[in-house]
C-alpha positions in Angstrom: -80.3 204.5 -146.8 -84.0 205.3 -145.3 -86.1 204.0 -142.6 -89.9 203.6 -142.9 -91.1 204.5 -139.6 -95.0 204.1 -140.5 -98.0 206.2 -141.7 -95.5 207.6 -145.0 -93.1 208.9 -142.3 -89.2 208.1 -143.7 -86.2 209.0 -142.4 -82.6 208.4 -143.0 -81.0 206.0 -141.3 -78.0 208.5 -140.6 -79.7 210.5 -138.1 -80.7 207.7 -136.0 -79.5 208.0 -132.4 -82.0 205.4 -130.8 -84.9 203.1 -131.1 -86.6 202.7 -127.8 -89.5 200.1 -127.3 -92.4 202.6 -125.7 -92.0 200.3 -122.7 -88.7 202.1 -121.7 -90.3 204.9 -120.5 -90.9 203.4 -117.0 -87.3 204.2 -116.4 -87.5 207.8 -114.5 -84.7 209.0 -116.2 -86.2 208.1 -119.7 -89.7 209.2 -118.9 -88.0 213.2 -117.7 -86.5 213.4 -121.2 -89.4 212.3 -122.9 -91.7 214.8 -120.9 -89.4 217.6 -121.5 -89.2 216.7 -125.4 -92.7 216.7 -125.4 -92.9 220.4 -123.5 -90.9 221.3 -126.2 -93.0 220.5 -129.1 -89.9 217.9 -130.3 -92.4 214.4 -130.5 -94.3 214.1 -133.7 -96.7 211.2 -133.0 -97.1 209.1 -136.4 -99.8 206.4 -135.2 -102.9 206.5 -133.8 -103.6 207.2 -129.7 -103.2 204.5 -128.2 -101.5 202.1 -130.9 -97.4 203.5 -130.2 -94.6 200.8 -129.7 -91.8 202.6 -129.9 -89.7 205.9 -130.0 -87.2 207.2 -132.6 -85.2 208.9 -131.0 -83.3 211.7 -134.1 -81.1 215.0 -133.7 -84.0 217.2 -134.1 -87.2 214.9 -133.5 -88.5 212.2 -131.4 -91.2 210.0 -133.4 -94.0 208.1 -131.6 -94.3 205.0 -134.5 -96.6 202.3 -134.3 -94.2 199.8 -135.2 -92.3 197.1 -132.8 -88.9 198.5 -131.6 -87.8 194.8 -133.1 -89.2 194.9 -136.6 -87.9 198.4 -136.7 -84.1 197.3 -135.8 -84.4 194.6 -138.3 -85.0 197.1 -141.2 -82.4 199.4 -140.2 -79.7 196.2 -140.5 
């Protein structure tokens, strides 16, 4: 099965590791992976500035998707 992560982006559901709501990145630990993924060239941002609710975390990419972490969850059930 596939996930629709917004703006024509779909993935399968297989290589799905996380779904984090954007707000998790005040954690210090969270926020040093993210800024080191994003150093690395691994976050492919799929909405528009300002409009990102939640990371998809994958074995190769993390996507920024303008989609609730919630709603998200529910179509991956």
């Amino acid at each position: 099965m596939f996930l629709h992560l917004g703006r024509d982006v779909i993935i399968p559901k297989k290589d799905i590791v996380a779904i984090l709501d954007i707000k998790s990145q005040s954690s210090a630990i969270t926020r040093e992976f993210l800024n080191m993924a994003q150093d690395e060239g691994f976050i492919v941002n799929i909405s528009e500035p300002g409009k990102e609710k939640t990371y998809i975390i994958t074995g190769n990419e993390i996507y920024l998707s303008p989609i609730s972490c919630t709603t998200l969850k529910k179509r991956a059930l």
